[in-house]
C-alpha positions as CSV (number, residue, x, y, z in Angstrom):
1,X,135.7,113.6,142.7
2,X,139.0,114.1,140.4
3,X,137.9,114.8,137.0
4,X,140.1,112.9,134.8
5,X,139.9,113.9,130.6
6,X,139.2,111.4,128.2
7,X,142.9,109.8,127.0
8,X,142.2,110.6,123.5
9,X,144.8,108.9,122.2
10,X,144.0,105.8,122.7
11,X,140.5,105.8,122.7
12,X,140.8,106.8,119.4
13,X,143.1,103.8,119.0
14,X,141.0,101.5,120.7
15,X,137.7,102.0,119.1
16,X,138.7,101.5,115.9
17,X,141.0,98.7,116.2
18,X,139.0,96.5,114.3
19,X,138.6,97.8,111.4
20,X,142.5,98.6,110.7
21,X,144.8,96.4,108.3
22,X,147.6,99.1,108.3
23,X,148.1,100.4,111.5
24,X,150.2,103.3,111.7
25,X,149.1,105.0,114.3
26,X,151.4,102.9,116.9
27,X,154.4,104.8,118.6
28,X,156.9,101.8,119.7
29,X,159.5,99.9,117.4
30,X,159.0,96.5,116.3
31,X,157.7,94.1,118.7
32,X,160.0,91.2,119.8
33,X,159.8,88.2,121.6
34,X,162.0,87.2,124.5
35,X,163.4,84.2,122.4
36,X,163.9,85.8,119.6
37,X,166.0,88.7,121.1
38,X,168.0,85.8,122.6
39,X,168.2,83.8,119.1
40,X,169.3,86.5,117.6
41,X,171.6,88.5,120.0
42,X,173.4,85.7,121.3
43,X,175.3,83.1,119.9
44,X,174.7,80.8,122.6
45,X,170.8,79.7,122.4
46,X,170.8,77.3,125.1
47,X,170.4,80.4,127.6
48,X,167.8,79.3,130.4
49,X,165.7,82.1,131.1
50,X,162.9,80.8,133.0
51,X,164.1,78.9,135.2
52,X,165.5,81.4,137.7
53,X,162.4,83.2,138.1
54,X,160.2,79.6,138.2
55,X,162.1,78.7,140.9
56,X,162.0,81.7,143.2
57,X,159.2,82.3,145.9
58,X,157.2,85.0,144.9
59,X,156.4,87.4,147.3
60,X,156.4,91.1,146.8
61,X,160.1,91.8,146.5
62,X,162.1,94.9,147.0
63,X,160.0,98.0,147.3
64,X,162.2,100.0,144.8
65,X,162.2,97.3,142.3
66,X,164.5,94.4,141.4
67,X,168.1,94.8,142.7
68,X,169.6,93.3,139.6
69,X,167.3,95.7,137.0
70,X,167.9,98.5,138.9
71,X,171.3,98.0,139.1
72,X,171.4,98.2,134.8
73,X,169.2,100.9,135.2
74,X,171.8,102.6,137.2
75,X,175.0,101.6,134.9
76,X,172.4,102.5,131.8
77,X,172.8,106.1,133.1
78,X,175.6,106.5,135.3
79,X,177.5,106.3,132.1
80,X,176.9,110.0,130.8
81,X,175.1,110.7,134.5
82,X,177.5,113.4,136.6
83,X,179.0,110.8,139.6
84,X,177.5,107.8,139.9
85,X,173.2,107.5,139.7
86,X,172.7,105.8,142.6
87,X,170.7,102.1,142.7
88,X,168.0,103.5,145.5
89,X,168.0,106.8,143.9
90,X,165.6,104.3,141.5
91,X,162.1,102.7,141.5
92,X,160.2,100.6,138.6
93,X,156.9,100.6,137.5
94,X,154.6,99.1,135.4
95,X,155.2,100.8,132.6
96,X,156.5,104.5,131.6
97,X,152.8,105.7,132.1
98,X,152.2,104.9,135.6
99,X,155.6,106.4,136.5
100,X,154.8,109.7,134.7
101,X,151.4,109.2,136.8
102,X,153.5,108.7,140.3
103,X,155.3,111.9,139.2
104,X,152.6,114.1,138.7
105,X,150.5,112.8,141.6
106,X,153.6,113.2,144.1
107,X,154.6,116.6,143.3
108,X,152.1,118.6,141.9
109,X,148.5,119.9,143.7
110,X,146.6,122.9,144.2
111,X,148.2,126.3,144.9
112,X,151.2,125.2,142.0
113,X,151.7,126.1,138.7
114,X,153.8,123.9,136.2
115,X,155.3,124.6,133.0
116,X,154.3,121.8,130.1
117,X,156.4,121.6,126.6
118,X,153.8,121.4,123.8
119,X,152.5,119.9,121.8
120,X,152.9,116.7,124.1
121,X,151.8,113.5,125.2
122,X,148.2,114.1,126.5
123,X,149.0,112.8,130.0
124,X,151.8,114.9,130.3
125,X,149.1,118.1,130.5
126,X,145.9,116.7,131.6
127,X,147.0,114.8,135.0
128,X,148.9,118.3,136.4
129,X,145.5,119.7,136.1
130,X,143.3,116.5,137.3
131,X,144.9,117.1,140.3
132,X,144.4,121.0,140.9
133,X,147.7,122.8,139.5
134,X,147.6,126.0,137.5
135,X,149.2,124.8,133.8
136,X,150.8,126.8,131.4
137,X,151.9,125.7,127.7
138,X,155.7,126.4,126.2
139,X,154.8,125.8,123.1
140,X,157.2,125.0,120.7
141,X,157.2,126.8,117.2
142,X,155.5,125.3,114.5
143,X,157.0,127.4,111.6
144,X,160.6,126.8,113.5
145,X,161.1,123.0,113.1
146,X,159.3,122.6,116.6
147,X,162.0,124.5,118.3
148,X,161.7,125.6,121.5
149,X,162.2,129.5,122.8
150,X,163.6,130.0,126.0
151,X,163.0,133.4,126.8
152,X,158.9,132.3,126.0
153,X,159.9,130.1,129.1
154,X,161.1,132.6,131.5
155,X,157.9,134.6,130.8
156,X,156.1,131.8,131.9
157,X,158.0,131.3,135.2
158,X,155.5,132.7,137.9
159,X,156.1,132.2,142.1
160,X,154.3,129.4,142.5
161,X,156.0,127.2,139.5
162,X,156.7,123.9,140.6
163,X,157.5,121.9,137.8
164,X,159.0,122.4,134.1
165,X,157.8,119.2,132.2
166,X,159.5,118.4,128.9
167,X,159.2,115.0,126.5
168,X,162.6,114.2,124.6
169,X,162.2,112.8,121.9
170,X,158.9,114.9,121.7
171,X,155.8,112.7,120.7
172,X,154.1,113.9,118.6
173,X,156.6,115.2,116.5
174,X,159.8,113.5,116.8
175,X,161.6,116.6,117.3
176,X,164.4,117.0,120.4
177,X,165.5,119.2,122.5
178,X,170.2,119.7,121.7
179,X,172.3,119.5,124.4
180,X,172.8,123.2,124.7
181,X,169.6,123.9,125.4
182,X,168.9,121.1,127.6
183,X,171.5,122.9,129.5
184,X,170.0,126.0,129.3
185,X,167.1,125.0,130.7
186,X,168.6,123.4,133.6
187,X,170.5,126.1,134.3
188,X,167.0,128.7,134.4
189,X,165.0,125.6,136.2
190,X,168.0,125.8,138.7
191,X,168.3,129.7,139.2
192,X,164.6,129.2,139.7
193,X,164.7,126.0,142.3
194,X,162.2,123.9,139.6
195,X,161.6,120.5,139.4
196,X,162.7,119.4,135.8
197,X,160.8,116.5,135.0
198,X,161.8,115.1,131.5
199,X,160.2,111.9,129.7
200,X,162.7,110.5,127.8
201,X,160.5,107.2,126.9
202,X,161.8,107.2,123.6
203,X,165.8,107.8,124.5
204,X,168.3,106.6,123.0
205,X,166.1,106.1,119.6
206,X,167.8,109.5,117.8
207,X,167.8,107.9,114.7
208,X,168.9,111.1,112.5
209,X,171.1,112.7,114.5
210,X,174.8,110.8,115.5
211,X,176.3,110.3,119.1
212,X,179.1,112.1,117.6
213,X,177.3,115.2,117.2
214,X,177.9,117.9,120.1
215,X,173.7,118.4,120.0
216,X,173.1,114.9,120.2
217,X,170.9,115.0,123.7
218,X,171.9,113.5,126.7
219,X,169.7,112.0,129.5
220,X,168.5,115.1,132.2
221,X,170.4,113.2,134.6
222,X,173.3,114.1,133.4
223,X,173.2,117.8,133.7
224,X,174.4,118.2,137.2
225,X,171.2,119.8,138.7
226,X,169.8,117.2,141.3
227,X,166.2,118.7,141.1
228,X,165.5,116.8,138.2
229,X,163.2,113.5,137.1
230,X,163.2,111.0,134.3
231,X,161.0,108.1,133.2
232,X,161.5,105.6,131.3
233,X,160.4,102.2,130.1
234,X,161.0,99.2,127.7
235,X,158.0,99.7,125.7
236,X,159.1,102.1,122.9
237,X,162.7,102.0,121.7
238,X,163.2,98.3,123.4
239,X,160.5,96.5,121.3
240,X,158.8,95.0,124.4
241,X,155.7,96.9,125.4
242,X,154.0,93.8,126.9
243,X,156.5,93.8,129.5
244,X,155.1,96.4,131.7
245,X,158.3,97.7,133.5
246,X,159.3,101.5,133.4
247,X,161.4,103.6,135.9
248,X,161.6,107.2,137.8
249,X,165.3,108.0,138.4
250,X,166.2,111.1,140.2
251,X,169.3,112.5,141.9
252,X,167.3,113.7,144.8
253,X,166.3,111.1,147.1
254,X,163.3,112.8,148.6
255,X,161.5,112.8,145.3
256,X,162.3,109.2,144.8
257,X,160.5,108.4,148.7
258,X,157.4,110.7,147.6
259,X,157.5,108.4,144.4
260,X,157.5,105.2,146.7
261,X,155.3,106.7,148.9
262,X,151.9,107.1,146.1
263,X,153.4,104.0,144.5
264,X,152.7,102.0,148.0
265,X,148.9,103.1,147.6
266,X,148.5,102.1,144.0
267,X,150.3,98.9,144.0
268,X,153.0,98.3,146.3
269,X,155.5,96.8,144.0
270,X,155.9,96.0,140.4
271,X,155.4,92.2,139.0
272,X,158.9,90.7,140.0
273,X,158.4,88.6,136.7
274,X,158.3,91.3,134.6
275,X,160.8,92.7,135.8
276,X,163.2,89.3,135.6
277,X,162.7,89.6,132.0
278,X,163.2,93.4,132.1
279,X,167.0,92.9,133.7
280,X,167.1,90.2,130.9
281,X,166.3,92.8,127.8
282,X,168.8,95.9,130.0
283,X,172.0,93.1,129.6
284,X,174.2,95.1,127.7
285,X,175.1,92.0,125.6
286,X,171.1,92.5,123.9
287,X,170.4,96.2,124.8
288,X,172.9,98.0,123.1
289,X,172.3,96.0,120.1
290,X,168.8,95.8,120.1
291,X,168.9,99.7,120.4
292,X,171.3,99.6,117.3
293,X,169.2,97.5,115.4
294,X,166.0,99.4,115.7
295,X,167.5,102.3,115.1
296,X,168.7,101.4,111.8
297,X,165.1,100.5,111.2
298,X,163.4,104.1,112.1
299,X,166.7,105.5,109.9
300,X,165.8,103.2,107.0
301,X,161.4,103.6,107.9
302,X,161.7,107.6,108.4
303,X,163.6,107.9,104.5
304,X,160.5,105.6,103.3
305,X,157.8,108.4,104.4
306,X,159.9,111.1,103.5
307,X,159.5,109.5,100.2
308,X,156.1,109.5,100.8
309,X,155.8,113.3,101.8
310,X,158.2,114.4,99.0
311,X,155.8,112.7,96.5
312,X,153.0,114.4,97.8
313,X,154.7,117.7,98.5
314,X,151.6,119.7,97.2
315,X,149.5,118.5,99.9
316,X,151.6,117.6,103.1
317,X,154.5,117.9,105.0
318,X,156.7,117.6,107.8
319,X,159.8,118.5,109.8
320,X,161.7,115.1,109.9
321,X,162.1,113.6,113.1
322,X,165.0,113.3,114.4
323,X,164.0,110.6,117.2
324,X,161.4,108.4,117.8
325,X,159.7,106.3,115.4
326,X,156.4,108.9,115.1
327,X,156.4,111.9,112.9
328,X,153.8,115.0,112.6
329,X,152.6,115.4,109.0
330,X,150.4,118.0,107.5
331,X,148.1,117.7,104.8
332,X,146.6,120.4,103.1
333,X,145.0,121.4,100.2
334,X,145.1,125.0,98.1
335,X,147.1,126.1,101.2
336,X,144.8,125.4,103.6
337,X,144.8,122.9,106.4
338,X,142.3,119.7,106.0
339,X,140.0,118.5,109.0
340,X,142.2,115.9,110.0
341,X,139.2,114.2,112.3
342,X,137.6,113.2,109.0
343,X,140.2,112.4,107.0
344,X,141.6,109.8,109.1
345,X,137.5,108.3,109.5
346,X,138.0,108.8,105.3
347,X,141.4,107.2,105.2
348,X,140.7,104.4,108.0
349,X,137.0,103.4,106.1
350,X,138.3,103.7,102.7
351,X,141.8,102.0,102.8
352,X,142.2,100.5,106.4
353,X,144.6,102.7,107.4
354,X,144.5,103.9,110.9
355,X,146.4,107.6,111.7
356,X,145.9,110.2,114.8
357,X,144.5,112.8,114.3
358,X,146.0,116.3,115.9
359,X,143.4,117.9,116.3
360,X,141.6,115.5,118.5
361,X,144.5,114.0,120.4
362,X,147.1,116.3,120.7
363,X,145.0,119.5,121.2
364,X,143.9,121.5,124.2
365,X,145.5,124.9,124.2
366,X,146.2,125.0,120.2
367,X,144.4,122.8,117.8
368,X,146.7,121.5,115.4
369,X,144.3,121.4,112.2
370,X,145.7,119.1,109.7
371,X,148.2,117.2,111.2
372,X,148.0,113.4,111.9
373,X,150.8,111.7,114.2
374,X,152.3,108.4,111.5
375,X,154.2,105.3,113.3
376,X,157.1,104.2,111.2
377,X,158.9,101.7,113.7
378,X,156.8,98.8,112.8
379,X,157.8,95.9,110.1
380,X,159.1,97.9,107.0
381,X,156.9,96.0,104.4
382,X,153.6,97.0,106.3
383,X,154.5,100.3,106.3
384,X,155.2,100.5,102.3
385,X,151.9,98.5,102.2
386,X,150.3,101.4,104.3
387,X,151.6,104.2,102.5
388,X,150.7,102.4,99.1
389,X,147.1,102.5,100.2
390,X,147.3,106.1,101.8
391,X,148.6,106.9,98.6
392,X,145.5,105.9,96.9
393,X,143.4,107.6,99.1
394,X,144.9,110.6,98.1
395,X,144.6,110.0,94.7
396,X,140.9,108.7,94.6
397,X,139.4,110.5,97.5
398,X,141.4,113.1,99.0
399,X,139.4,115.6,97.5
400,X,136.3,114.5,99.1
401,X,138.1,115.6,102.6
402,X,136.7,119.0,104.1
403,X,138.5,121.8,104.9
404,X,139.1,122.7,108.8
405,X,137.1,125.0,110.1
406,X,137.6,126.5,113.3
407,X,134.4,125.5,115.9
């Protein structure tokens, strides 16, 4: 039997949905409805939508995906992508989670070791070993901005490593990984024959950080090394999480049929109305502007907490985010980090605010004491409303929060 950690993440989320009325502990942009990104993206209303997809038999479709989606997939990166990325050298999925899942499951078993950026998304970590792999942690410096060190990643390079597995943006922190040393780790994962396997479910939301700047990260697929993987999806930076379509793109066409391959198994192919509306949201004519639009939001939401933090600035902090709507804080107190398990139970059963802890759902090698993971893409007056009542917390009951103590 594969033993399979508790998601803690969103089990956290889950059992205590009912009690929230300002939830900032989600990690997507503004939800959107399909009419409204056509109201408001396109002069011309009167654009039928349903009707192609009522009228077409329903059977299972292509076994990569949607020709017409993964055609915009393609032009999505072939624009920065060296050459052309090409259509079958793509396959969709419901959802960003399952393709990390096809990833993992495909490529990684007993007898190989792979190398995980950290801290990190829980299933980034936990599947490698779920299914027998040897794991080490890169872990990325707390007191340095979150950077990453790249000679800490050649020590980690054994024999027997498969896999380098980054996340850019990096949830939890909003921090990314510059184009020079995206490049600089292509270029060790290729002196080493690796598999780089980045999830870039939050590109192109780089909200503090301009296209124009020569750090400004690129997609993995652009690097020129075809040993690498990314996933995607629509649920984060395109406001649609209910539409259940992601993507694994790869230059290498044999990862791609090993992707198939364990996708066959699971489900054979994604819902083809899903994906209808997916090719729908990936028309330039609402994509580029949707992006454009909810980046301005994070820009204007991330400012708001910083606010926030700088008010506070005896008792938390952060390193700003530069992408992705989610952001790492640390509260303290005399110095020290608080037990961020019981203040968010305080925070959540005092005030209705629901946070993540770090401790609980972003630790495994390193418990991050302290911190709590905040979602600022949502509706901009729910999250004043929220920090108005976080703020209250602190100034009524804050004190009443323990101290962390290592277990």
């Amino acid at each position: 039997m594969v033993k399979i950690e508790k998601f803690e993440v969103d089990h956290w989320i889950l059992t205590r949905s009912t009690a929230v009325e300002h939830n900032l502990a989600h990690s997507y942009c503004l939800p959107r409805s399909i009419d409204g990104i056509r109201d408001e993206f396109n002069s011309n209303t009167d654009v039928d939508i349903l009707s192609p997809i009522l009228s077409k038999s329903l059977d299972y479709g292509p076994m990569k995906g949607c020709e017409d989606l993964r055609s915009k997939i393609s032009h999505f990166y072939s624009s920065e992508s060296f050459g052309q990325l090409a259509m079958e050298n793509i396959v969709t999925t419901p959802g960003a989670s399952l393709a990390n899942f096809l990833v993992l499951f495909s490529l990684l078993g007993p007898g190989d070791h792979a190398i995980v950026q950290y801290p990190t998304y829980q299933q980034l970590y936990s599947l490698p070993k779920s299914f027998g792999a040897d794991l080490s942690f890169w872990k990325s410096k707390e007191d340095d901005d979150w950077r990453l060190d790249l000679p800490d990643l050649k020590s980690l390079i054994r024999p027997n490593t498969k896999m380098i597995i980054i996340s850019n943006p990096q949830n939890p922190t909003g921090a990314i990984i510059g184009k020079q040393k995206l490049e600089e780790i292509v270029q060790i994962a290729r002196s080493h024959s690796i598999i780089l396997f980045s999830d870039e479910v939050y590109r192109p939301l780089f909200h503090s950080i301009s296209p124009a700047d020569p750090e400004y990260p690129p997609s993995i697929l652009s690097m020129g090394y075809e040993n690498v993987i990314a996933t995607s999806s629509l649920s984060k930076a395109y406001s649609v999480a209910g539409l259940r379509i992601g993507w694994i793109a790869s230059h290498n066409h044999e990862i791609i049929d090993l992707c198939v391959n364990a996708r066959s198994y699971a489900l054979i192919t994604a819902s083809q109305i899903d994906e209808h509306f997916a090719s729908f949201i990936l028309n330039p004519l609402y994509a580029d502007r949707l992006i454009d639009k909810n980046r301005s939001l994070a820009k204007r939401n991330v400012d708001i907490v910083q606010t926030f933090i700088d008010r506070n600035s005896t008792i938390c902090e952060w390193v700003k985010p530069t992408g992705a709507p989610i952001g790492f804080i640390k509260f303290t107190r005399s110095a020290q980090p608080v037990d961020d398990l019981d203040f968010c139970n305080k925070l959540l059963e005092k005030k209705g605010v629901l946070l993540v802890p770090g401790q609980k759902c972003f630790g495994d090698d390193v418990n991050f004491p302290g911190y709590v993971r905040l979602g600022f893409g949502g509706d901009t007056r729910q999250l004043e409303a929220g920090l108005e009542a976080m703020q209250g917390f602190l100034e009524s009951d804050y004190r009443d929060v323990p101290l962390y103590t290592q277990q």
